[in-house]
C-alpha positions as CSV (number, residue, x, y, z in Angstrom):
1,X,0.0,0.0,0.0
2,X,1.9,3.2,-1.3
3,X,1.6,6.7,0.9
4,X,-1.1,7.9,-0.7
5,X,-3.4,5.5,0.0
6,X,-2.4,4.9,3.6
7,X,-3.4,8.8,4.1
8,X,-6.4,8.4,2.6
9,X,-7.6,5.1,4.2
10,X,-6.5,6.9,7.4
11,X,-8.7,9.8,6.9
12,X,-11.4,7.6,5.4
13,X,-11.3,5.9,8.8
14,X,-11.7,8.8,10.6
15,X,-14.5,10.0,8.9
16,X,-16.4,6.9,10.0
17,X,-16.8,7.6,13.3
18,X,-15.9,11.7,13.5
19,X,-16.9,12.3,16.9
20,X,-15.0,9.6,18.4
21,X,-12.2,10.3,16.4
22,X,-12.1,14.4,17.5
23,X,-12.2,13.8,21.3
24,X,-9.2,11.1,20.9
25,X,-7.0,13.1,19.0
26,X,-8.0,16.0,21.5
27,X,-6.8,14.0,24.1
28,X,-3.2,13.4,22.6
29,X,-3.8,17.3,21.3
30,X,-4.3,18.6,24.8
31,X,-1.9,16.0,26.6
32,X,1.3,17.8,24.5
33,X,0.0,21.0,24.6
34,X,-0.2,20.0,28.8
35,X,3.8,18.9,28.7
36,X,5.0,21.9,27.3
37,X,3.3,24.4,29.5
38,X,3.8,22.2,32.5
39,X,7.9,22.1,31.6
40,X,8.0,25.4,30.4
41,X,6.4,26.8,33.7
42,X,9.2,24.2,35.6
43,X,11.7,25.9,33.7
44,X,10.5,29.4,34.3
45,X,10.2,29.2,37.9
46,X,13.6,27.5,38.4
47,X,15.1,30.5,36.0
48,X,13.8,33.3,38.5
49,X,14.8,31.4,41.2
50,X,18.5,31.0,40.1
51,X,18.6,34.6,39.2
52,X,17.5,35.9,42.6
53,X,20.2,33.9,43.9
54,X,22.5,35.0,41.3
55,X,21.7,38.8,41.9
56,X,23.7,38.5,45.1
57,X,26.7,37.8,43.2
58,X,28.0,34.9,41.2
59,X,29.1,31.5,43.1
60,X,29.2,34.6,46.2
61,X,29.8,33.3,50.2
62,X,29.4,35.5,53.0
63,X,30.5,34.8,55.9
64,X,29.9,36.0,59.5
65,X,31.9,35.8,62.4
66,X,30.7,33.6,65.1
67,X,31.6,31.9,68.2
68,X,34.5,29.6,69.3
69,X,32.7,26.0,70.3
70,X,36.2,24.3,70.7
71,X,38.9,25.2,72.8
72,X,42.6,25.6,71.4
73,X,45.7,26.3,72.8
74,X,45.5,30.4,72.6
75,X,41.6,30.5,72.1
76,X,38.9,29.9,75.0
77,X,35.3,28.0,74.1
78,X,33.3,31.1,73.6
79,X,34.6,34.0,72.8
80,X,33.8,36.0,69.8
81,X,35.4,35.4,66.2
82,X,35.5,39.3,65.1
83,X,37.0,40.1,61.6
84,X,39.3,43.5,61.6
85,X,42.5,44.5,59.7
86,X,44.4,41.6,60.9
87,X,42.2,39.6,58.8
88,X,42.2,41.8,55.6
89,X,46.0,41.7,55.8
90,X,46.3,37.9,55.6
91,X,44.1,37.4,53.3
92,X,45.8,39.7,50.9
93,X,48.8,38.4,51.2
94,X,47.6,34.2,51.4
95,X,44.2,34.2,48.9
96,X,45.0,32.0,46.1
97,X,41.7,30.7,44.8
98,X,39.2,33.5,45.2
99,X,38.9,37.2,45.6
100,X,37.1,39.1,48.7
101,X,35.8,42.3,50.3
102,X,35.2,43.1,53.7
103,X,31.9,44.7,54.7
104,X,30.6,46.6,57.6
105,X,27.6,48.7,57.4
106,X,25.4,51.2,59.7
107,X,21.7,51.2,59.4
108,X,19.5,54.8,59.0
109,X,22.3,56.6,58.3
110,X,21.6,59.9,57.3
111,X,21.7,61.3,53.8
112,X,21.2,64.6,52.7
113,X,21.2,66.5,49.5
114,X,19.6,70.1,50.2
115,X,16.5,70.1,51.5
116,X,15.7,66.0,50.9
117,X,16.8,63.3,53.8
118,X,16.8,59.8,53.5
119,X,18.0,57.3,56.1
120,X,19.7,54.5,54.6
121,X,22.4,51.5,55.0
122,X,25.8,52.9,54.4
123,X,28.1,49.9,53.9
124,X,32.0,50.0,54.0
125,X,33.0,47.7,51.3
126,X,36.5,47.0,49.1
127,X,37.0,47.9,45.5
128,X,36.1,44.1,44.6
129,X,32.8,44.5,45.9
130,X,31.1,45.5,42.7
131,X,32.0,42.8,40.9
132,X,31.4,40.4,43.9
133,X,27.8,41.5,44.4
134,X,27.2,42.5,40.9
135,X,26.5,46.2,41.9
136,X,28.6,48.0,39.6
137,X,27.0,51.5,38.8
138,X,25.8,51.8,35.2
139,X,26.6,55.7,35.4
140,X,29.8,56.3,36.6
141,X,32.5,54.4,38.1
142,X,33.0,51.9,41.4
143,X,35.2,52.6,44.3
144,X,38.8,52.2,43.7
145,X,42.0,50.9,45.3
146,X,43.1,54.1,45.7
147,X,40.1,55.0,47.2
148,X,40.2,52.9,49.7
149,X,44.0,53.8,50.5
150,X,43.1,57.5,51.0
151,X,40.3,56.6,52.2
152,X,38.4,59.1,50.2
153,X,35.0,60.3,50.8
154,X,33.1,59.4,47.8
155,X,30.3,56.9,47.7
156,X,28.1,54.6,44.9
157,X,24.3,54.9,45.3
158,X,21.5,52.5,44.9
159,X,18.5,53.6,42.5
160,X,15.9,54.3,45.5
161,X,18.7,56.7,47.1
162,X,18.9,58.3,44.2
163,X,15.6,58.9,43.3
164,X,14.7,59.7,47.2
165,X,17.3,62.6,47.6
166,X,17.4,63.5,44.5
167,X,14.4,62.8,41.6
168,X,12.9,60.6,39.3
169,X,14.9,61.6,36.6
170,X,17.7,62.9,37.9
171,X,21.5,62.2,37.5
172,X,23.4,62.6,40.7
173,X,27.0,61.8,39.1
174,X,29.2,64.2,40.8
175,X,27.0,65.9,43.1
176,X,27.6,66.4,46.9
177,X,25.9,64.8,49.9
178,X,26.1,64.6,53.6
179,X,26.4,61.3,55.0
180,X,26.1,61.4,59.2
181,X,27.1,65.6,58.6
182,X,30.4,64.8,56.7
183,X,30.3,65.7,52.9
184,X,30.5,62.9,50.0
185,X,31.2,63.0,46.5
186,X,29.2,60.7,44.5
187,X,31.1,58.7,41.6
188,X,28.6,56.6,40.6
189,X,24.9,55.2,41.3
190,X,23.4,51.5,39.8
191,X,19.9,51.7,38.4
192,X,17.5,49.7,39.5
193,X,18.1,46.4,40.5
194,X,15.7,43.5,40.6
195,X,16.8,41.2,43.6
196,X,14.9,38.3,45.3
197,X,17.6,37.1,48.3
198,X,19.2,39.6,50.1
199,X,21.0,39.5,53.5
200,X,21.0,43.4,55.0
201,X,18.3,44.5,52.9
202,X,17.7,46.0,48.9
203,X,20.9,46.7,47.1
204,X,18.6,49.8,45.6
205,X,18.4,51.7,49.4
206,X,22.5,51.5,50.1
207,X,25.0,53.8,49.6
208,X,28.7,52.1,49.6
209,X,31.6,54.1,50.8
210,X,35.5,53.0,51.0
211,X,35.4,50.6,54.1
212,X,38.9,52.8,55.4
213,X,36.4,55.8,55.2
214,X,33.9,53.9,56.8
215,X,36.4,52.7,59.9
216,X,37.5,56.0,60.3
217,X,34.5,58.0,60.5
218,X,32.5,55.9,62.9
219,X,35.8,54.5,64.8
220,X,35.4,51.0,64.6
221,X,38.0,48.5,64.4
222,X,35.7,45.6,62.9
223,X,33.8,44.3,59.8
224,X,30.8,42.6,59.8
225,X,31.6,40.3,57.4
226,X,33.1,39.2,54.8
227,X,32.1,38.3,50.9
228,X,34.3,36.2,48.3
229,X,34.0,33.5,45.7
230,X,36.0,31.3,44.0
231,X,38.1,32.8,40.5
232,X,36.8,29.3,39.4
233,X,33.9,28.0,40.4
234,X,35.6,24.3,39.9
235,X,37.4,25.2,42.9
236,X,34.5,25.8,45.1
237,X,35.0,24.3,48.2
238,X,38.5,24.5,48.0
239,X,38.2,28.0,48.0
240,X,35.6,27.7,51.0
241,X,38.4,25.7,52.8
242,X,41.2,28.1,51.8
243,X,39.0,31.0,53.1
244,X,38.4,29.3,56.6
245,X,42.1,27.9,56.9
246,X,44.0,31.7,56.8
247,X,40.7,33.2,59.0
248,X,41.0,30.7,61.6
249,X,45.2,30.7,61.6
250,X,44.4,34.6,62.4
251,X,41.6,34.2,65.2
252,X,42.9,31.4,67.0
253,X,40.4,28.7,66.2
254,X,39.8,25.4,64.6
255,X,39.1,25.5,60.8
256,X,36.2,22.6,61.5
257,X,35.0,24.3,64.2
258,X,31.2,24.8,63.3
259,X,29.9,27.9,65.5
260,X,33.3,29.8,64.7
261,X,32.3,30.9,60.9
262,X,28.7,31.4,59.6
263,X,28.5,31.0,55.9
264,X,25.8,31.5,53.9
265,X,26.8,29.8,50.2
266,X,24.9,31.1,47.3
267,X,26.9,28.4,45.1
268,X,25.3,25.4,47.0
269,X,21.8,26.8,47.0
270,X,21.8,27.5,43.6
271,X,22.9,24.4,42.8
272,X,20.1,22.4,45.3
273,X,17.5,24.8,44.3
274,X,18.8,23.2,40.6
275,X,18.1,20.0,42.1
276,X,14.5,20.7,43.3
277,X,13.4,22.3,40.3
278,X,14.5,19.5,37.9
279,X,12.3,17.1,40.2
280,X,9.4,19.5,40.2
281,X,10.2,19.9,36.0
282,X,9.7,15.7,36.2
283,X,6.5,15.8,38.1
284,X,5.0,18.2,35.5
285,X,6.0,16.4,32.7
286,X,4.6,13.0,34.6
287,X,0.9,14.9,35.1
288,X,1.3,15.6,31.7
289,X,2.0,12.4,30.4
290,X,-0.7,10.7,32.5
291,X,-3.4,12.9,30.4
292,X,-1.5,11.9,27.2
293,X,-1.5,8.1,28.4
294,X,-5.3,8.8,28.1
295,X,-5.2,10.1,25.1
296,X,-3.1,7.2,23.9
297,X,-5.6,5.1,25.4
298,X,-8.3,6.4,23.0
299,X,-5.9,6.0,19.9
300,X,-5.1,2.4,20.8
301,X,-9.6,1.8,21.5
302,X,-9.2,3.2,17.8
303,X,-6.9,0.7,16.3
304,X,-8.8,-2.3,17.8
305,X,-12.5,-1.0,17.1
306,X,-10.6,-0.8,13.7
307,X,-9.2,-4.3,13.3
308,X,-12.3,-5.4,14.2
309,X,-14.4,-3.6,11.6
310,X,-11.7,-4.5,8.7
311,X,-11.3,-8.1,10.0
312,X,-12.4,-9.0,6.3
313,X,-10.1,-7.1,4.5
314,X,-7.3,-8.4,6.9
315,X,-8.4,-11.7,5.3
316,X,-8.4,-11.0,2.2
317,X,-5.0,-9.1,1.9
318,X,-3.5,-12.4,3.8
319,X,-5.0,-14.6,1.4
320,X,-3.4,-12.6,-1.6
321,X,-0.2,-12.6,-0.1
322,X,0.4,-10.1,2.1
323,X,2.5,-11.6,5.2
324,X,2.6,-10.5,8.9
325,X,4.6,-8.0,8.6
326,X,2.4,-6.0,6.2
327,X,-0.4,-6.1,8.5
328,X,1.4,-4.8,11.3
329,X,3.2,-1.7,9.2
330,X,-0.2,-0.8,7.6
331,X,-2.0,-0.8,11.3
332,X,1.0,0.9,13.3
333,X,1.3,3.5,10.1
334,X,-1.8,4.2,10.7
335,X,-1.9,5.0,14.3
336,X,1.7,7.0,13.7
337,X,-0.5,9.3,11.2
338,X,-3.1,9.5,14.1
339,X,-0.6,10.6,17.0
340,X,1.7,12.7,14.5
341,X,-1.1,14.9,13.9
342,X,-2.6,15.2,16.8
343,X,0.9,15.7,18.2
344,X,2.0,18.4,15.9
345,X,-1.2,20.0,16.8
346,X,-0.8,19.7,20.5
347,X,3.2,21.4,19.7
348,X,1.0,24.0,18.1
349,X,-1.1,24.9,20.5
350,X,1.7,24.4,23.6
351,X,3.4,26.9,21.6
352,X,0.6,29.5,21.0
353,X,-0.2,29.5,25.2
354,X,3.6,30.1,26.0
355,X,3.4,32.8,23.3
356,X,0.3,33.9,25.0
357,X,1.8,33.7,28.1
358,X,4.9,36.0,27.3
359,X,2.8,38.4,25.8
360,X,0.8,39.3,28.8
361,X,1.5,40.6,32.2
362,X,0.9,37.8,34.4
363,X,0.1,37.7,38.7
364,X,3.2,38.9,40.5
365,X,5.2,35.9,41.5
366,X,4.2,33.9,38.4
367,X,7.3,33.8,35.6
368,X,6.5,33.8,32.0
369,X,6.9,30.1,31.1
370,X,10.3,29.2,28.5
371,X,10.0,27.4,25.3
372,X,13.1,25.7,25.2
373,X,14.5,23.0,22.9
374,X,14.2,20.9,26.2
375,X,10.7,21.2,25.9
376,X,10.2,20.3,22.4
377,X,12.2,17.3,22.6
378,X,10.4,16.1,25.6
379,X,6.8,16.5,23.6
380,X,8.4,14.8,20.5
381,X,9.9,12.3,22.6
382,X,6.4,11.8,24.0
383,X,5.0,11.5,20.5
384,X,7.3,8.8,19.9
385,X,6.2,6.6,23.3
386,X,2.2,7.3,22.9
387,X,2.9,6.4,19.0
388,X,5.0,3.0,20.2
389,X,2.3,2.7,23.1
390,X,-0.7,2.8,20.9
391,X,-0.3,1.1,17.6
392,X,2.0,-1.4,18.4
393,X,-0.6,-3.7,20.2
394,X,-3.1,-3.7,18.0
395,X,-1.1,-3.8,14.8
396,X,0.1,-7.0,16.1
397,X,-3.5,-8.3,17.0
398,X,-4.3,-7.2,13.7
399,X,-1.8,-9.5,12.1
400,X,-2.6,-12.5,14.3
401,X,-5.9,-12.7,12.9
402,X,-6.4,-16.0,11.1
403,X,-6.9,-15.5,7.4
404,X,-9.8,-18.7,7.5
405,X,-11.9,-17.0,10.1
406,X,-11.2,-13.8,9.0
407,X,-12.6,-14.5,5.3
408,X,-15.7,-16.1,7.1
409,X,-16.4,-12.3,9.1
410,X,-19.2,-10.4,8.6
């Protein structure tokens, strides 16, 4: 039987019983265009949840002093881990596998510009921070080395600072402020800054000094804490290790000491919040796939309603010489042209809501669902079972049929 005629006998057979036919290949229709919303919604949701990790900074750590839990030689079970100058210095000199900043901060701080206040955060950081935090200002420039040698008053300024002391549409770049009474010069300000995880608060309400100026003017002696990540993110906890073996040669306490150090490690969430959203991706495409399993269902009650009704014909073809074989490629054929269609229309329609989807402003917290290859293999690969799933049974029913009785059939 040449191509032609398969297609038509196909349609021919669908014609028979329409109605029946419709709400089958809806079923496989609706069960793709169910996978590919279900894993593209997966996919968007684990997207915006990487990137609100990711907005703190790259593969970032930051770590917070604690409290000594096991006695050494020179250190006493309970006293403070506090990071200071000491620990800048060795960290400088020994820091092999990742780069760092200090960090200490003051909360409603004063800033002025004329008439307008605004209390913010002013945090003391190094001239790595920017890069570390991804906070480098869009109009002008970050704080530099030699900034923090002088320890010059200038400062960086989040997007709600600006706008606050200064406008809507303004542009701050070398204006003057008062920060706590002593006048700044700002170098640079970052627009706004969408940011889902944050530790002290917005990176759009801070204004970032030079943490010498920041020592200085308040007289402390102390950072908060500290941020780094690995120059490779291969070398992850190596760098984690590095990090805690200088800190705790400097303080006096035991590198595996677990109440000494308190890290929070953007790399490992990121990569278990990886982990959960692959599983949640794999129970979407499963609730999907059960609807298209009763799809397939319908398409394989099809195929054996049909072999029934052209048990004749079955006969007759075996009696003219048509072997097995035949009988099962002409049925399974059959059922492939069934599924591949209703298939390519479920891909259609998947598509056309994800479209939809991105083309609208959706609830606040909901992410635009992705269309990636992923997707499409996972529907085509889908295709492929419900195809293998549904024809293959009754093609091969249909070529057990014996030619005798078949013949006899009304």
């Amino acid at each position: 039987m040449g191509l032609l005629e398969l297609i038509r006998q196909v349609f021919a057979n669908l014609r028979t019983n329409k109605l029946r036919s419709a709400l089958t290949m809806f079923g496989i229709t609706w069960g793709i265009a169910s996978v590919m919303l279900l894993s593209g919604l997966a996919q968007g949701f684990s997207v915006e949840s990487l990137s609100g990790i990711r907005s703190l900074g790259k593969d970032v750590v930051i770590v917070w002093g604690g409290r000594k839990s096991i006695a050494t030689g020179s250190g006493r079970k309970g006293d403070p881990v506090r990071f200071d100058e000491k620990t800048v210095d060795a960290l400088k000199v020994k820091a092999q596998l990742f780069d760092f900043s200090p960090e200490v901060s003051t909360w409603n701080t004063e800033m002025r510009a004329g008439p307008r206040l605004f209390n913010t955060r002013l945090a003391g950081v190094g001239d790595t921070y920017g890069d570390l935090r991804n906070v480098i200002p869009d109009n002008g420039r970050w704080i530099s080395h030699r900034d923090i040698m002088e320890a010059r008053r200038v400062c960086v300024i989040g997007n709600e600072v600006r706008k606050k002391l200064f406008g809507e549409d303004s542009n701050p770049l070398h204006e003057r402020v008062l920060i706590g009474g002593r006048e700044f010069l700002i170098i640079g300000w970052k627009s706004d800054k969408k940011q889902s995880s944050t530790y002290y608060g917005p990176d759009n309400d801070v204004a970032w000094i030079p943490y010498t100026t920041q020592l200085s003017l308040y007289d402390r002696y102390w950072f908060g804490n500290f941020i780094f990540a690995p120059r490779n993110v291969e070398d992850h906890e190596l760098a984690v290790a590095e990090f805690k073996s200088i800190v705790s040669k400097v303080h006096k306490f035991e590198p595996d000491d677990p109440e000494a150090l308190s890290l929070w490690d953007t790399h490992k969430n990121a990569l278990e919040t990886e982990k959960v959203f692959q599983a949640i991706n794999a129970l979407m495409v499963a609730i999907g796939a059960i609807t298209l399993m009763i799809g397939g269902l319908g398409v394989m009650n099809i195929m054996l309603v049909s072999v029934v009704e052209r048990t004749r014909e079955i006969g007759i073809r075996r009696a003219i010489g048509a072997k097995s074989f035949d009988i099962v490629k002409q049925f399974f054929l059959e059922c492939l042209a069934i599924t591949v269609f209703a298939g390519l229309g479920g891909m259609g329609l998947g598509w056309g809501i994800i479209k939809a989807m991105n083309s609208i402003t959706l609830p606040e917290g909901v992410p635009p669902p992705i269309l990636s290859e992923q997707t499409m293999f996972i529907a085509a690969g889908m295709i492929g079972l419900v195809t293998i799933f549904s024809g293959l049974y009754p093609a091969i029913r249909a070529a057990r049929v014996d030619p005798i009785q078949a013949l006899h059939h009304e």
